[in-house]
C-alpha positions in Angstrom: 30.8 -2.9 -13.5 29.7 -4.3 -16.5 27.8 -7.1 -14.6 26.6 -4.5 -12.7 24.7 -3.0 -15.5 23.4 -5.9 -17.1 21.5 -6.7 -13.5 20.1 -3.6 -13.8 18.6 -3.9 -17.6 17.2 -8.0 -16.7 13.8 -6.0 -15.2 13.2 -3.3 -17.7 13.8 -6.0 -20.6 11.6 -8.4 -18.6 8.8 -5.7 -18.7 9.2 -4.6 -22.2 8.8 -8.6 -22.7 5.8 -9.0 -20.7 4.3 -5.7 -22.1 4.8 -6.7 -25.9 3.5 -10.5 -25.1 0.4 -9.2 -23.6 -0.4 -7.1 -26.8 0.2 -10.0 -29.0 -2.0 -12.2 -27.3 -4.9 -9.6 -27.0 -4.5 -9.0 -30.7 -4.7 -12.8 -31.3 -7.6 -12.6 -29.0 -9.7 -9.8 -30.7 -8.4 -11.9 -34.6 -10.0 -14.9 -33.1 -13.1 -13.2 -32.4 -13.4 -12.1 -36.3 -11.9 -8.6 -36.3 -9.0 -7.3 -37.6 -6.4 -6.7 -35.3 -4.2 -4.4 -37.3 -7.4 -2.0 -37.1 -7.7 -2.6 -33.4 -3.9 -2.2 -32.5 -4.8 1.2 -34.9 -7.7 2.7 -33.0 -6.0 1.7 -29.9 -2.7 4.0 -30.9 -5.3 6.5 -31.8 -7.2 6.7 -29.1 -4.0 7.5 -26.7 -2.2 9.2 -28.7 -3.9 10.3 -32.4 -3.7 14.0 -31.6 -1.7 16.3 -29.6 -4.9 17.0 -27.3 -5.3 13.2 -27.1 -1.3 12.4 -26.2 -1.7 15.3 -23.9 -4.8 14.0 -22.2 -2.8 10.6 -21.8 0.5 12.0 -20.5 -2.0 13.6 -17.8 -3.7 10.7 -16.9 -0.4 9.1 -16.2 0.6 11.6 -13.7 -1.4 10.1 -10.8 -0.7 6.6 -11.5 2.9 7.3 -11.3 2.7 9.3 -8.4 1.0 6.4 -6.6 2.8 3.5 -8.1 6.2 6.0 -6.4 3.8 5.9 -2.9 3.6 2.0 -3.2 7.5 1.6 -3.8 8.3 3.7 -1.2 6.7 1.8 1.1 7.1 -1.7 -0.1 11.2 -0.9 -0.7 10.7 -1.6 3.8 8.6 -4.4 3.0 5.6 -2.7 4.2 2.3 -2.9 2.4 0.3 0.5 1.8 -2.6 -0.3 0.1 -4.3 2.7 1.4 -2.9 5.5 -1.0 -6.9 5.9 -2.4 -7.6 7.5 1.1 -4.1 9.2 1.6 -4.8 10.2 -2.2 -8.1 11.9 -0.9 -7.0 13.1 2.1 -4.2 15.0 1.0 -7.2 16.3 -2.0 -9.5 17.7 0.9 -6.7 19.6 2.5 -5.2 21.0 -0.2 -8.5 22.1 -1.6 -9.0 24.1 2.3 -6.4 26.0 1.2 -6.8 26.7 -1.7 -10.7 27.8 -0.8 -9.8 29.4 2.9 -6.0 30.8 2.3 -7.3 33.6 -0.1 -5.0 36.6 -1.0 -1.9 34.8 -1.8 -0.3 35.2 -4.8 0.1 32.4 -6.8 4.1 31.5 -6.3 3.0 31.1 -2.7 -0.7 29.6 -3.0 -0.1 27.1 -5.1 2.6 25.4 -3.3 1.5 25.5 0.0 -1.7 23.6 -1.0 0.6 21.2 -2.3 2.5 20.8 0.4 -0.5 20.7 2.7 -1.7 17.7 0.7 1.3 16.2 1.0 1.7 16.3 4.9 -2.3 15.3 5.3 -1.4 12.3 3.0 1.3 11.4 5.6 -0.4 12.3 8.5 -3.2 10.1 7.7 -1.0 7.0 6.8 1.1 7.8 10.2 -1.8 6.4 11.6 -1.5 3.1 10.5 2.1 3.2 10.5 1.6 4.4 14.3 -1.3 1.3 14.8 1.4 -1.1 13.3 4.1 -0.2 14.8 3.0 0.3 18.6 0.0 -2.2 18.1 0.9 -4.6 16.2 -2.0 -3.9 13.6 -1.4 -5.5 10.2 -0.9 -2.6 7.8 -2.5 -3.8 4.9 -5.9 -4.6 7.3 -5.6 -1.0 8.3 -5.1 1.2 5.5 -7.3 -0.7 3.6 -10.1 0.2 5.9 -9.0 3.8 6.6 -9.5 4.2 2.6 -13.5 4.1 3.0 -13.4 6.1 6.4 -11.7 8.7 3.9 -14.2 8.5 1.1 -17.0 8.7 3.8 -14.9 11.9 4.9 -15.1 13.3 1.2 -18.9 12.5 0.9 -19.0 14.6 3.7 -17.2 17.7 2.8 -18.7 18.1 0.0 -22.3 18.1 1.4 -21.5 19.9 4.2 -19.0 22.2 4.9 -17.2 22.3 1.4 -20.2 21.8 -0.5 -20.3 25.3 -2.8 -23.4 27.8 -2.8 -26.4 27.9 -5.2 -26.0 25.0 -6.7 -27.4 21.1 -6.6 -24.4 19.0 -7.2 -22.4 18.0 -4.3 -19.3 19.8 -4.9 -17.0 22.3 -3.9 -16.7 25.8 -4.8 -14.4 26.8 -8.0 -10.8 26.5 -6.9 -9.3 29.9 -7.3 -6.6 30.8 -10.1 -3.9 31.3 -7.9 -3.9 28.0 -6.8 -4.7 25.9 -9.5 -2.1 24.0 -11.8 -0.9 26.1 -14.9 -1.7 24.4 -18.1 0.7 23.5 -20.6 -1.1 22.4 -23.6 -4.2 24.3 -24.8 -7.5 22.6 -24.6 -5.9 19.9 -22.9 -5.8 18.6 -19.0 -2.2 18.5 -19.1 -0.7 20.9 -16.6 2.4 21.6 -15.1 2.5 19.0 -12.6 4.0 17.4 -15.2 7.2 18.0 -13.7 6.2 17.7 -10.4 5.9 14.7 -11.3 9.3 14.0 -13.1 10.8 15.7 -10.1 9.9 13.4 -8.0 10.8 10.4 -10.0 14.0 11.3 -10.2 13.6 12.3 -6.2 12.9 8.4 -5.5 15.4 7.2 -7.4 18.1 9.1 -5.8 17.0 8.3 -2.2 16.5 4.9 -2.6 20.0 4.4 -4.1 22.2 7.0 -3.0 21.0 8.3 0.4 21.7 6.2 3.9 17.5 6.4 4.7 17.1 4.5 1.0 19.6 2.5 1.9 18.3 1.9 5.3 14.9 1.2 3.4 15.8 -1.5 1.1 18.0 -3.3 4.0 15.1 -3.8 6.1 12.9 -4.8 3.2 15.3 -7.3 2.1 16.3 -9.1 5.9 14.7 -7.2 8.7 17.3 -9.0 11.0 20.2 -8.6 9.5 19.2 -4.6 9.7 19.1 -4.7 12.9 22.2 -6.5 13.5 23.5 -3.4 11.4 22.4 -0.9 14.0 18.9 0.1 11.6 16.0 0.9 13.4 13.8 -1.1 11.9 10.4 -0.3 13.3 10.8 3.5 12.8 12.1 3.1 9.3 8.6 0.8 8.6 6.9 4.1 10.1 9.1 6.9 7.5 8.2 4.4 5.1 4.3 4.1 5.4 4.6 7.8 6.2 6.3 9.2 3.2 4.3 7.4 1.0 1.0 8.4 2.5 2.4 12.2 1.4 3.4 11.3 -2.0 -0.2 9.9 -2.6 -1.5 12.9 -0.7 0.2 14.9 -3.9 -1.4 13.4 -6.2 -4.5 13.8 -4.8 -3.9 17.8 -4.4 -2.6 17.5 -8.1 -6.2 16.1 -9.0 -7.8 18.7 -7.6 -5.4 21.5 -8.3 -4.6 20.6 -12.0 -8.1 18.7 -12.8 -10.8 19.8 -15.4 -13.7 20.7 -13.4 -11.8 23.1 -11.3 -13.6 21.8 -8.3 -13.6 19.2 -6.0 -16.7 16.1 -6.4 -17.0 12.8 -5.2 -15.1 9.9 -7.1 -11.9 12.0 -8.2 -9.7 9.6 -6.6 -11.9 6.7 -8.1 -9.8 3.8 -9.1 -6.5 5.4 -9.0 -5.2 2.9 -5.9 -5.3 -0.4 -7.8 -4.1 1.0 -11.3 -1.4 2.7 -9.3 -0.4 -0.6 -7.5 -0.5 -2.3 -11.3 1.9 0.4 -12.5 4.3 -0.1 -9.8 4.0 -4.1 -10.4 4.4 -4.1 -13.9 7.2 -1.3 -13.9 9.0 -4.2 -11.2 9.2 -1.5 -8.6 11.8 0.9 -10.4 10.6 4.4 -10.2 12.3 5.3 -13.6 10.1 2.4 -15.2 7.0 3.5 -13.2 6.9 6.3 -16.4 6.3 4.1 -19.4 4.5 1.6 -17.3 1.7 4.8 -16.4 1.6 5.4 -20.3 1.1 2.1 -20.9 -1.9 1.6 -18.4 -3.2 5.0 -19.5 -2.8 4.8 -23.2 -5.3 1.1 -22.9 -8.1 2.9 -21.2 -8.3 5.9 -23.4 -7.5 3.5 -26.3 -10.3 1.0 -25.6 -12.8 3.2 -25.7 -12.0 4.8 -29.9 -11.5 0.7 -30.7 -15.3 -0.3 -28.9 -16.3 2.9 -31.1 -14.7 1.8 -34.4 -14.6 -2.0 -34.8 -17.2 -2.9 -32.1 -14.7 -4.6 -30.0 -15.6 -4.4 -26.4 -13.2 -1.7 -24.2 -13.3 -4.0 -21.4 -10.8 -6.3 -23.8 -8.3 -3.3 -22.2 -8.6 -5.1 -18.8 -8.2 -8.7 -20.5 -4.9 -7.5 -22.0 -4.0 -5.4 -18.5 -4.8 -9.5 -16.9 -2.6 -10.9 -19.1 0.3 -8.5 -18.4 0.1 -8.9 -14.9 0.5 -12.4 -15.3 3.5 -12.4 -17.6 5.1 -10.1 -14.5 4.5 -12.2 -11.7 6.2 -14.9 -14.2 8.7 -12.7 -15.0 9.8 -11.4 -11.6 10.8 -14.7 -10.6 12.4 -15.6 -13.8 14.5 -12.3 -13.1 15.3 -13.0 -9.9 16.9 -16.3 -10.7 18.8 -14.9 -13.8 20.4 -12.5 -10.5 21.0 -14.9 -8.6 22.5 -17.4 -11.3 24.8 -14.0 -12.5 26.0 -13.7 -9.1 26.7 -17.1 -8.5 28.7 -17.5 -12.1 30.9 -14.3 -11.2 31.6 -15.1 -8.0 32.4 -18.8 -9.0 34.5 -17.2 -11.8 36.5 -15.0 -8.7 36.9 -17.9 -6.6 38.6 -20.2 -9.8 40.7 -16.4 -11.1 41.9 -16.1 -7.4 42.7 -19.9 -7.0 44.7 -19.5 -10.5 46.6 -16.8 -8.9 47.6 -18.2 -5.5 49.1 -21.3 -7.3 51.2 -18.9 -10.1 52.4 -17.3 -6.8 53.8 -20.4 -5.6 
C-alpha cells in the first residue's frame, strides 16, 4: 500500500519539478537580458493574481483549459488521439447558444441546464463522427478531427452572419443570451461564474471513472495493450468510439460554458480561439491526472495574464510566457520517461524483494 502511494506521488512531484525548473530558467533568462527578475517573477504574481478581480479572472480562465485537458485524457486513457476538442469545443457553443436563444420561457433551473447538456451531446455527436470514420473506415483520428476543427469554425463564421447573426447591429454576432440561461456569477465585477464547480464536478467525475468504474477500467486496458484487452473479453473498437465520443461532449461543455458564462454575453467568432493546444499543454504537463489538470490550468493561465502586467512594468516582452511554457514542456517529455522508469524500477525492486521474502520462507519451512 505504501508502494502503492509513492507510484502515485512520482508524477505530481515530477510536475511540480518541471514547473519550478521552468520558472528558474525563464528568470535566469529575463536576468541575462538586464532586468531584474525578482521584479518580473513580481509583476508576473500580480498580474494573475494581485487582486481578487484579477485571481478571479484567472481561476476563470482555467475553467476551459481544464475542461479540455479532461476531453484529451479521456480519450488518450484508450490510446486514441482527439485533437479536435476546438471544433467539439465550438460545436457544442452553437448548440447550446440555440437554446438558449430559441428555448425561451423556461425558467432558469431548467434553461440553463439543458443548454448545457445540449452542448454537451453536440460535442459528442460531432466527435462520433470521427470515432464512427475510425472505427468503420479505418480513418486515422487525429487526420480527422483535426480537419473537422476548421469545418466547425467555418460553421461558426456562418451562424453568426447568417442565421444567428443578432438584429440592428454591424458586428457579426449573436443576439444577447437571455438571463435565464446564462452562468450565475460569483465574484462581482469579475468573469468568474458558477461553472466553477461544474467544473470541479467533473474533475472529480473523471477521476472516479477512470479508476473505479469497469468502462475506466476497460479504458486504460485498451490504452495500455489493445490485445491483451481483447483477450480479456473488452471490446476494443467500441470502447475507442465511447472514448472519442465522451470527450467530444466534455469539450462541447466548455464550449457552452464559454458562451453561457463569458463576458460579452453573446456569441462572436474566435471564442474558442486557442483553447485546443493550451488545453492539450495542460493535460501534458498535468501527466494526464485529472486532479493535476487543476494547478496545471492555473499555471498556464496565471503566465498569460501575468505576461502581459510584466511587458507593462519592466519592458520585458509577454511572449517570454511562451518561452517559459517551451521550456516546461520540455522538462515533461523528460520527465515522463524519467517517471516511467522510476515505476518500472519500483516494481521490479518489490517484486524482486517478494520473490527473495517467499524463497526465505519456503526454506524455514523445510
Amino acid at each position: 500500500m505504501k508502494s502503492g502511494a509513492a507510484n502515485r506521488l512520482i508524477g505530481p512531484a515530477a510536475s511540480v519539478f518541471t514547473v519550478v525548473a521552468g520558472l528558474v530558467i525563464s528568470l535566469a533568462i529575463i536576468a541575462v537580458n538586464g532586468n531584474p527578475p525578482v521584479e518580473a517573477a513580481r509583476a508576473l504574481f500580480d498580474g494573475a493574481f494581485g487582486s481578487t478581480k484579477q485571481a478571479a479572472t484567472t481561476a476563470a480562465r482555467s475553467i476551459p483549459l481544464v475542461l479540455v485537458a479532461l476531453s484529451w485524457i479521456v480519450a488518450f486513457s484508450a490510446r486514441r488521439i482527439n485533437v479536435g476538442m476546438e471544433g467539439q469545443l465550438v460545436v457544442g457553443g452553437i448548440f447550446a447558444t440555440c437554446v438558449a436563444l430559441y428555448v425561451p420561457g423556461l425558467p432558469a433551473v431548467l434553461h440553463l441546464p439543458l443548454a448545457i447538456l445540449v452542448g454537451f451531446l453536440a460535442g459528442g455527436a460531432y466527435a462520433g463522427i470521427a470515432a464512427a470514420l475510425w472505427a468503420w473506415r479505418g480513418v486515422n483520428e487525429i487526420v480527422s478531427t483535426l480537419l473537422m476543427n476548421f469545418i466547425a469554425l467555418m460553421m461558426l463564421s456562418w451562424v453568426v452572419r447568417g442565421p444567428l447573426k443578432a438584429e440592428g447591429v454591424r458586428t457579426n454576432r449573436s443576439e444577447r443570451i437571455p438571463d435565464s440561461a446564462q452562468w450565475p456569477n460569483l465574484v462581482d465585477e469579475s468573469p468568474l461564474n458558477y461553472d466553477l464547480f461544474l467544473m470541479l464536478g467533473l474533475v472529480v467525475l473523471v477521476a472516479w471513472m477512470l479508476r473505479r468504474t469497469t468502462f475506466g477500467m476497460r479504458l486504460r486496458l485498451t490504452g495500455a495493450n489493445v490485445e491483451a484487452a481483447r483477450g480479456a473479453g473488452v471490446r476494443t473498437v467500441w470502447i475507442g468510439m465511447l472514448s472519442l465520443i465522451v470527450s467530444g461532449g466534455i469539450s462541447g461543455i466548455a464550449g457552452a460554458g464559454l458562451v453561457l458564462g463569458g463576458e460579452t454575453e453573446v456569441m462572436a467568432e474566435g471564442f474558442a480561439a486557442s483553447y485546443n493546444l493550451e488545453g492539450i499543454v495542460v493535460a501534458l504537463l498535468a501527466l494526464n491526472s485529472p486532479y493535476a489538470s487543476i494547478p496545471a490550468a492555473v499555471l498556464l493561465a496565471s503566465l498569460g495574464l501575468g505576461g502581459g502586467l510584466m511587458e507593462a512594468r519592466l519592458g520585458v516582452p509577454a511572449e517570454l510566457t511562451l518561452v517559459t511554457l517551451g521550456i516546461v514542456l520540455l522538462l515533461v517529455t523528460g520527465s515522463s520517461a524519467i517517471v516511467r522508469k522510476a515505476r518500472s524500477v519500483r516494481v521490479d525492486t518489490e517484486r524482486d524483494d517478494s520473490e527473495s521474502s517467499d524463497a526465505a520462507g519456503a526454506a524455514a519451512v523445510t
